[in-house]
C-alpha positions in Angstrom: 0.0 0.0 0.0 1.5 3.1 -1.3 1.4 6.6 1.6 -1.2 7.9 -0.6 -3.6 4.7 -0.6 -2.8 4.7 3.3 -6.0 5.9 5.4 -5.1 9.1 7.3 -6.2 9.2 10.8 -7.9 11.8 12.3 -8.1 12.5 16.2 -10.7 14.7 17.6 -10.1 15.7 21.4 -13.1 17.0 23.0 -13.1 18.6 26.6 -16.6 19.4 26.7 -18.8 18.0 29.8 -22.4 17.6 30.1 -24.4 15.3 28.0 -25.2 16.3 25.4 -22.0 18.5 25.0 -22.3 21.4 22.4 -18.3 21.6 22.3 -18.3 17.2 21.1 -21.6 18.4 19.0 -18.7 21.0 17.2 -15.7 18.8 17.5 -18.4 15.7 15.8 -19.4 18.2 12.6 -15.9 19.5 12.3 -14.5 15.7 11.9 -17.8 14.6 9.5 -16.5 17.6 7.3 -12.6 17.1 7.4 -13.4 13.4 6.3 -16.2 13.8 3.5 -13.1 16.5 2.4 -10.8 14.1 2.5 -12.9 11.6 0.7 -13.9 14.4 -2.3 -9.7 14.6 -2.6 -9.5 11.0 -3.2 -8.1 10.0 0.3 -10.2 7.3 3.1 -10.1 8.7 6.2 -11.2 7.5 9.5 -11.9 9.2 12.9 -12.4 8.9 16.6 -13.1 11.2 19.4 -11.3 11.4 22.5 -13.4 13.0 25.7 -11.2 14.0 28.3 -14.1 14.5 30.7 -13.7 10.7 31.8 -10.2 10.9 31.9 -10.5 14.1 34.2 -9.0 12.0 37.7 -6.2 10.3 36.0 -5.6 13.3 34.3 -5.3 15.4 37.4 -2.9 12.0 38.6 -1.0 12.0 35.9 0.0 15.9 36.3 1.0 15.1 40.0 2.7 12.0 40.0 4.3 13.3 36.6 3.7 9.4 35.1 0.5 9.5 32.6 -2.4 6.2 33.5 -2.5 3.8 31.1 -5.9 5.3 29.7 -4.0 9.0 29.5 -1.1 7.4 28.0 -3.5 5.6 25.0 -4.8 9.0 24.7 -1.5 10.7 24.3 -0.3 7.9 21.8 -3.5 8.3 19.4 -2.6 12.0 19.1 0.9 11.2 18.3 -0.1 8.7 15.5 -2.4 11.0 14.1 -2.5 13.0 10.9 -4.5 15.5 11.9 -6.0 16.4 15.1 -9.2 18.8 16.0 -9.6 20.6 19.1 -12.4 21.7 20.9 -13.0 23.2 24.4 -15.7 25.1 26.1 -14.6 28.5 27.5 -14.7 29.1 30.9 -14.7 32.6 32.8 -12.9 33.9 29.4 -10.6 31.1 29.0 -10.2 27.8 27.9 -11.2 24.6 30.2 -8.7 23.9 32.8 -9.1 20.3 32.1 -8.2 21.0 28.4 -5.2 22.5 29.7 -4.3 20.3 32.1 -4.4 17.3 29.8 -2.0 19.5 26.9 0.4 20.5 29.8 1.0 16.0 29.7 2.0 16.3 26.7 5.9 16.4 25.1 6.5 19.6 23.8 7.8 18.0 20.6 4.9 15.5 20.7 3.3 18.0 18.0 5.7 19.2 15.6 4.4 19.9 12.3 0.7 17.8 13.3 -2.2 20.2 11.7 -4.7 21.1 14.0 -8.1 22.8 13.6 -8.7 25.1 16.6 -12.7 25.3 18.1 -14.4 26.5 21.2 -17.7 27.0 22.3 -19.2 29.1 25.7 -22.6 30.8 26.3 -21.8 34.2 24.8 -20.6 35.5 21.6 -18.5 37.6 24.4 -15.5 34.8 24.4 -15.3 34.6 20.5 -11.8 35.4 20.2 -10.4 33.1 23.0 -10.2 30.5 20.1 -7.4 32.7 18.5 -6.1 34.9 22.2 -5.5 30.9 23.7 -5.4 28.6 21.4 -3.5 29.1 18.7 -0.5 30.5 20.5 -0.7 27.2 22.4 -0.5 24.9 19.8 2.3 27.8 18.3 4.4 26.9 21.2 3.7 23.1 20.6 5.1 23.9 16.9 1.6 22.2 15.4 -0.1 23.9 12.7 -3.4 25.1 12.8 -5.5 25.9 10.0 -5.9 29.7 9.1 -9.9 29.6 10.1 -11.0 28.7 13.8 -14.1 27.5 14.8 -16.6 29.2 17.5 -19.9 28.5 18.8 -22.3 30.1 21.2 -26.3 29.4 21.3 -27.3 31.4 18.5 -24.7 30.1 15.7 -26.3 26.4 16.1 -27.8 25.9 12.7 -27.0 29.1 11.7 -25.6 28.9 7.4 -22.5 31.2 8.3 -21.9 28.5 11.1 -21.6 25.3 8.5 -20.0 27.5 6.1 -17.5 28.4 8.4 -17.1 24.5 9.8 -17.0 23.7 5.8 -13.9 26.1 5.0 -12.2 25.2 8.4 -12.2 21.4 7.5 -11.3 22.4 3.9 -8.2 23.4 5.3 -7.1 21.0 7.7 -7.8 18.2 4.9 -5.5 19.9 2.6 -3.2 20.3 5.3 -3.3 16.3 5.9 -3.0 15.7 2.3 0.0 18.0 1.2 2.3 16.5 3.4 4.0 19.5 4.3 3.8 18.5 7.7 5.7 15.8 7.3 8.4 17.9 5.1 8.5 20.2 8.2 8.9 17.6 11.1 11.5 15.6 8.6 13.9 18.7 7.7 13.7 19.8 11.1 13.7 17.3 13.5 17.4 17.2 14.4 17.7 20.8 14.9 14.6 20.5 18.0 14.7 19.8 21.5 13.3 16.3 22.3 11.9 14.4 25.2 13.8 11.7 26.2 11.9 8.4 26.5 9.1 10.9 24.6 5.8 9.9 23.1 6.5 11.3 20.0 6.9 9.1 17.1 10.5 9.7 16.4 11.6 10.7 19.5 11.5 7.1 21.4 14.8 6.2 23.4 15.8 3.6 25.9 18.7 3.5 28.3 20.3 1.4 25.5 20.7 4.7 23.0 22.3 6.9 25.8 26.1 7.8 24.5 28.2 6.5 27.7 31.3 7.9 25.8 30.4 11.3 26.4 32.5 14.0 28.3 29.5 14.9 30.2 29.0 10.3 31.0 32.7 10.3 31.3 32.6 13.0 33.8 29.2 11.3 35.6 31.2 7.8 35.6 34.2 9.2 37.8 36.1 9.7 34.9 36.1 6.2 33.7 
């Protein structure tokens, strides 16, 4: 099977809360549109959904004992595998949810490099439609992802609203081309040497084990007695 017969994979990671949740309802039409893009380009796609509201205890665990569950740790290694990830978080008190947050501070910082992301939010008031682009983005920016140009954001009154689908429509326009042009890929690849990795990380390329640590080092000389 040649990469482009592969199917991409798509992760959507929703940190919405009650049931029904309008920020899974976004993060659900947002996917449905990125793969029926994907699928008018010529290119199967599948996708799955990741709530973090049942992984809120081991999430909150994992940040203190600084070792991720085994449930948080599936979670981090379907984002890593993925080719494109959407994120969607309600806003709280004019910022993103603390459990969104909580769960992204878990992960490598190089665990993202080059992964295109579409960005989305939802809250109760038009009020907190730029905390999409004032949080967000420069979050992933720092997590060296990229995000599509166009953000998604929902309060009541954009639900089934024609600028809403349009918007949702052009947003997963762009993270399909994204996916398909490889240039995330190009990025991560011509790159990767020059970054700062995690040792032990979860990202794809950045796996070690005690057997890859260079014992002939000053530095291991130095740490060894000078043996």
């Amino acid at each position: 099977m040649t990469h482009e017969e592969t199917p991409l994979q798509l992760v959507a990671v929703s940190a919405g809360t009650s049931d029904p949740s309008t920020t899974r309802m976004l993060a659900d039409r947002a996917a449905q549109a990125v793969v029926e893009q994907l699928g008018i380009s010529g290119r199967d796609a599948s996708a799955q959904v990741i709530e973090l509201a049942p992984l809120a205890t081991e999430t909150v665990q994992s940040l203190v004992s600084g070792l991720p569950t085994s449930s948080v740790q599936e979670a981090i290694e379907k984002l890593a595998t993925a080719d494109g990830l959407i994120v969607s978080t309600p806003v709280y008190k004019a910022s993103i949810s603390g459990l969104f947050k909580s769960f992204v501070d878990l992960l490598d910082n190089d665990l993202l490099i080059a992964k295109p992301v579409l960005l989305a939010a939802t809250a109760g008031s038009s009020r907190h439609a730029m905390v999409v682009d004032d949080h967000l983005r420069p979050l992933f920016a720092f997590l060296r992802a990229i995000p599509a140009p166009t953000s998604l954001f929902a309060a009541p009154e954009d639900w089934g609203t024609p600028e809403t689908s349009k918007r949702i429509d052009r947003a997963a326009g762009e993270l399909a081309a994204l996916m398909t042009s490889g240039v995330g890929h190009h990025i991560a690849d011509g790159g990767w040497d020059s970054y700062q990795h995690t040792f032990g990380g979860n990202a794809t390329r950045a796996h070690r084990s005690a057997t890859d640590v260079d014992l002939d080092t000053d530095l291991m000389r130095q740490a060894r007695g000078g043996r």
